[in-house]
C-alpha angles and dihedrals in degrees: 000000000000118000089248083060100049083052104057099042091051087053093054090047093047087037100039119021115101102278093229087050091045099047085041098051084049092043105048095062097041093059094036074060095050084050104045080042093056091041096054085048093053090052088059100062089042098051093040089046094059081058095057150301084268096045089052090046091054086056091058093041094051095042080073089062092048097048083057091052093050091043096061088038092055092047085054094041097043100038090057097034093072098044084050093065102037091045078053088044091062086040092248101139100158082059092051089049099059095045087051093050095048098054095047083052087049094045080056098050101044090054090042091061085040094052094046088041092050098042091054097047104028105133090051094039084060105051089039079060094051106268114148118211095273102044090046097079091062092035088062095046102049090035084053100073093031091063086044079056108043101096081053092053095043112047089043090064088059100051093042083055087042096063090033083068086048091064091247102115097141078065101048079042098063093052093052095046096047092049081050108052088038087057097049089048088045100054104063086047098053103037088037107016098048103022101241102127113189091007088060094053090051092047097046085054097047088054105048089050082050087060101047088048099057100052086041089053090034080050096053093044105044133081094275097079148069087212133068143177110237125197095214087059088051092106139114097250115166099209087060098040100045100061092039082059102039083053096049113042097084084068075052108061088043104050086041097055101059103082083048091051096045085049093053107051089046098060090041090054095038082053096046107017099030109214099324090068103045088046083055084053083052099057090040100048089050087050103040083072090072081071124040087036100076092029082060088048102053087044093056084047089065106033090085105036080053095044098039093047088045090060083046097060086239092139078167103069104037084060085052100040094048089041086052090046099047086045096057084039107056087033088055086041098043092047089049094051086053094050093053092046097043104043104000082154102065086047089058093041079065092071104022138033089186099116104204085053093053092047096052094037083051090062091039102042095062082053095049093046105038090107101038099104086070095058075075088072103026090058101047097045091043089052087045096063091052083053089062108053100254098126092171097064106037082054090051094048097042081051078056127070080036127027093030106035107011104052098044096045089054091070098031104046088067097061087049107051129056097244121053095213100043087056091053088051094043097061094076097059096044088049092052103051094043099049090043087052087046098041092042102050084044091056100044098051091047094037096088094037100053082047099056091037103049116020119122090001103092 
């Protein structure tokens, strides 16, 4: 099939198909990914724990590293992504390709800095990360081969995004789940098997990524898709970059802040809960996944069918598409919040069977998740607004359920309350209502006259 043909046919799909088929067809594979993703890394930890207390610390201390990795390649991946489908959208291809080239080129040059930075101060990278003495031997060797990696891991989040954007997620998808389950068949071989212990987990894991790079880049660069990635748009351009940027660093500074907001709501329990209360933020942050996983996957399911119909001039369907998308959102959300007010307990019996745990995590849990219904609409409002090109704002309302409310409440909400904990707990659900009232009545003003003012002119 010619180019001109693919074309066309991925314009009547993104232009034509039902908008609930279509979203659902993108989101389903992007969350079956997420899964098969959370699964591998789990592996991991349980693989490296049955090496030693220090070998299971170095997974936790170079998951940071690797949250750092998947934050830039998600900036990359997200911020281009949504110029790519809009660009497709207005049927500018030439346009979407070199943004698509250019990122993946990015993507290769950032590791690359990243890979060169961390090999020459790895000993240090690795305290400054939280390793102690002893955990810093297996830290170094299982950092080693992630930094080698890192130009591989990153670039291949961009292109999975990339085609994500397409359209094309269930091939994105393939890429992602083969990595992962080789990954998962790989770890016990080479730890056990081989003998290499740490350096087995880091290799299995370069090499899975490896995998799911190359059919993502064969992919890019074969006969199946409108997009490819050109070597004469492999260059540094800042008229491509900077919006990429502009557009993505909102995924950036949440996916950033994580490790700051986790930090933060540990120190504040140990100080005013002692152990049982950061082992509750434990359980509720591992079940708080359950949540925001497959809220993040319906979102990425309608980023591009928003972005892709706004470059068309199809103000319709973007008003159906973001409607479909708030509605699976706030339901998910809603069910979930009943679930965790009505039997928090069983959750929690899911990722402990210590009962005094459960017990504690039970109370703390309903205040945790009060708010949690509302994440539904701040999220995809917040998403939305990256969908749409404005860059400004989507940056200014991911900054605030975390960096503005959250974090600050953390600390203030004990001195107010009369008791410490259930201030620290109570943050969450204060951050959440109030960002969702402010995100939504944002979007909602600005929603039509984006709309009027930008649709079908990328």
């Amino acid at each position: 099939m010619a180019n001109a043909d693919r074309s066309a046919e991925q314009f009547r799909k993104m232009t034509e198909t039902p908008i609930p088929k279509l979203i659902l067809s993108l989101a389903a594979p992007t969350i079956l990914s997420m899964l098969i993703t959370s699964i591998y890394n789990l592996a991991d930890t349980f693989f490296v724990g049955q090496i030693s207390t220090s070998a299971s610390g170095a997974v936790g201390i170079v998951s940071s590293l690797m949250a750092i990795l998947q934050a830039l390649g998600f900036m990359l991946g997200h911020g281009s992504g949504s110029i790519i489908s809009r660009s497709l959208g207005s049927q500018n291809t030439d346009a979407a390709t070199r943004f698509a080239s250019t990122s993946f080129f990015t993507a290769l040059v950032f590791g690359g800095i990243i890979t060169v930075a961390g090999l020459l101060t790895l000993p240090d990278f690795m305290m400054l990360l939280g390793s102690t003495e002893t955990i810093l031997p297996h830290a170094c060797a299982y950092a080693r081969y992630i930094l080698l990696a890192a130009p591989i891991m990153m670039s291949s989040l961009v292109m999975n995004n990339i085609l994500r954007y397409e359209g094309k997620a269930s091939f994105a998808m393939i890429g992602l789940v083969t990595g992962g389950l080789l990954n998962i068949a790989l770890d016990p071989l080479f730890i056990f098997g081989l003998g290499m212990g740490v350096k087995g987990a880091a290799i299995a894991t370069v090499l899975s990524q490896a995998v799911g790079a190359i059919w993502v880049i064969r992919f890019l660069t074969g006969p199946k898709t409108i997009l490819k990635i050109r070597k004469e748009d492999m260059k540094l351009e800042g008229k491509i970059i900077m919006p990429v940027l502009a557009l993505g660093i909102s995924t950036f500074v949440m996916l950033s802040t994580e490790s700051l907001l986790s930090i933060s709501f540990s120190s504040s329990l140990a100080r005013y809960g002692g152990d049982v209360a950061v082992g509750a933020m434990t359980v509720i942050t591992s079940a708080s996944q359950l949540c925001t996983m497959p809220i993040s996957g319906i979102c990425q399911g309608g980023q591009p069918v928003m972005s892709f119909n706004f470059g068309a001039g199809k103000k319709d369907r973007v008003k159906q598409a973001f409607r479909f998308q708030l509605i699976l959102c706030l339901s998910y959300t809603t069910i979930f919040w009943l679930l965790m007010m009505l039997v928090p307990g069983a959750v929690a019996g899911i990722f402990t069977s210590d009962a005094s745990l459960i017990d504690y995590t039970t109370w703390a849990m309903r205040i945790y998740m009060a708010g949690i219904f509302s994440t539904g609409v701040q999220i995809a409002c917040q998403q939305s607004f990256m969908a749409l090109g404005q860059a400004k704002v989507s940056l200014l309302l991911a900054c605030l359920r975390k960096l503005i409310l959250l974090i600050p409440l953390i600390f203030i909400l004990p001195h107010v309350v009369a008791n410490p904990v259930f201030g620290v707990f109570l943050a969450e659900p204060v951050s959440d209502i109030i960002a969702a009232a402010v995100t939504a009545t944002t979007f909602f003003l600005q929603f039509n006259k984006i709309l009027d003012k930008g649709a079908g002119r990328v």
